[in-house]
C-alpha positions, 0 to 999 in steps of 0.5 A: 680669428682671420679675417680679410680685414688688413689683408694686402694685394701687391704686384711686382713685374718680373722680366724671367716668367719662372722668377718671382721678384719684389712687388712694386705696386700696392692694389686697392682689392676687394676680393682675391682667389689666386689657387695653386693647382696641382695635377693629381694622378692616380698610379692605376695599376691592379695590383697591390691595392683594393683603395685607390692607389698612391697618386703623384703630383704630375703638374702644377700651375696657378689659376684664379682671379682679383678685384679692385676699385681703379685709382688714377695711379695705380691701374696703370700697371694692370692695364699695361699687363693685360693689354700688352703694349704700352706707347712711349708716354707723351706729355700734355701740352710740354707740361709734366703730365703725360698720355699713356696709350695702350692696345692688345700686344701683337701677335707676332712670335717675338712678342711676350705678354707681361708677368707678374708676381702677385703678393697675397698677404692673408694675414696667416702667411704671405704667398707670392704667385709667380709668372702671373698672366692676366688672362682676362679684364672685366669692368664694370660701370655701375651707377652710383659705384666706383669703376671696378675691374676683375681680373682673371690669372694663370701662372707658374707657380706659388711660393712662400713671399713676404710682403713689402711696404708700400704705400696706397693711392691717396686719390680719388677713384675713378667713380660712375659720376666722373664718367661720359659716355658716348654711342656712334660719337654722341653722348648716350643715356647710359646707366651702366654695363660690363666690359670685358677683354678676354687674351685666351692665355694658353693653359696646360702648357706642359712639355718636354723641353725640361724636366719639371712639373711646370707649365712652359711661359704661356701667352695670349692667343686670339683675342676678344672684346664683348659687353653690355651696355644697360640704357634708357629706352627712347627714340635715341636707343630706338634708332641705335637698335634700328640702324645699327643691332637691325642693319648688321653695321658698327658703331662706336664705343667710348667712356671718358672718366675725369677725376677730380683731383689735378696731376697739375693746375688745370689737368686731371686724371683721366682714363678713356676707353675708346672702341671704334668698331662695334657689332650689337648682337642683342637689343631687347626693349622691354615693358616689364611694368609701369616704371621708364623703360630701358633695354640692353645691348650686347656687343661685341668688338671688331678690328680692322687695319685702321682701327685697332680692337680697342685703345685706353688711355691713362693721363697722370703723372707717370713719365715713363712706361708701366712695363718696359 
């Protein structure tokens, strides 16, 4: 019998989209449905056949998803493939513990997203999924949980891989009660929510430059930011639907998870989300029983020149960038 127990998620950063290359980073997954995908086509002609007809393979990519529970230092790597840019790492304090800041990569022609290739040992076979885009992140905040993220994936191309020795994190992950967070730059009573950065990565991307079944190298177009946030209803959250879901103006987002294992003396592993410009589309209080009330908001992410759609950051031992 197989069973996902002993299964491996590694990741490795190639620098040529068709490629695949050695993994690098071993993944505290939970859960992987990484697909190749082959475009079938019928030969519809009428004659020569009363079935379907022969079909052909006219196009392949990879499509799918993956989950883990975010270390300190192994969500580096992710982070820096789904946003895209990465600042050069500066060090805290002159000590040997350093920031590493990251926002959605830039728009402009010369600029490429980061691939992947994503290593699946399933225990029957080890595939390798190549070119891997990271179309979308999704994290979830729940309480008495760890900080989980999803990503979903497109690619190139699978191929036959083996998988590497490589070591998993022995920290602590980043976990609901090693979490602040913040509304309009006040702490907030928050019990949990969901955000999620979507690239809008091409799909189909099929032409004619060279002959072949598979996509040309795919990247990220309009970008969007949107969530949840899951409160307590009082005159706080009251006075956040007010001004803020009511009058049509922003307000700011943040969450600050502090790990309790050290880089050095004094430091620790941290990882910060800050979104300055924040729209509440949704605010609906609800008595549904004799219990606390609570209410939800939905909300979606702005940017201007000032501020960008949103940054993270990541404090660990790293000197230098997760992709360069």
């Amino acid at each position: 019998m197989y069973s996902g127990t002993g299964a491996k998620l590694q990741a490795g950063v190639q620098s040529n989209f068709s490629t695949i290359v050695a993994q690098s980073q071993a993944l505290s997954f939970t859960k992987e449905n990484l697909r190749y995908v082959p475009a079938y086509k019928r030969r519809d002609i009428l004659t020569g056949t009363r079935g379907g007809g022969v079909m052909d393979i006219l196009g392949v990519k990879i499509e799918g998803d993956f989950s883990v529970i975010a270390y300190p230092d192994e969500i580096g790597l992710l982070i820096s493939a789904v946003m895209g840019a990465e600042a050069s790492p500066a060090a805290v304090s002159g000590s040997a513990v350093y920031d590493h800041v990251f926002t959605p990569m830039s728009a402009v022609a010369a600029s490429s997203m980061p691939k992947l290739t994503l290593t699946v040992d399933r225990i029957a076979a080890v595939y390798g999924y190549v070119g891997c885009k990271l179309d979308s992140m999704t994290l979830d905040v729940k309480k008495l949980d760890y900080l989980r993220a999803t990503f979903s994936v497109r690619g190139y191309d699978e191929i036959t891989d083996t998988i590497d020795t490589l070591s998993r994190s022995s920290l602590k992950p980043f976990s609901f009660p090693m979490c602040a967070a913040q509304v309009g730059g006040a702490p907030y009573d928050v019990e949990g929510g969901t955000i999620r950065f979507n690239n809008n990565v091409e799909d189909d991307l099929f032409t004619l430059k060279a002959a072949g079944s598979n996509m040309a190298e795919i990247e990220a177009q309009a970008r969007a930011l949107t969530g949840t946030l899951e409160v307590l209803y009082d005159t706080t959250s009251d006075a956040t639907r007010s001004t803020v879901f009511k009058g049509g103006i922003t307000t700011s987002l943040s969450f600050v998870w502090t790990s309790t294992d050290v880089v050095l003396t004094g430091k620790f592993y941290t990882l910060t989300l800050a979104i300055p410009l924040v729209y509440i589309t949704k605010a609906d209080p609800s008595i549904q029983d004799g219990n606390r009330l609570r209410q939800t908001f939905e909300w979606s992410a702005d940017e201007n020149a000032a501020n960008p759609l949103w940054t993270i950051t990541l404090r660990d031992a790293r000197a230098t960038k997760y992709i360069t």
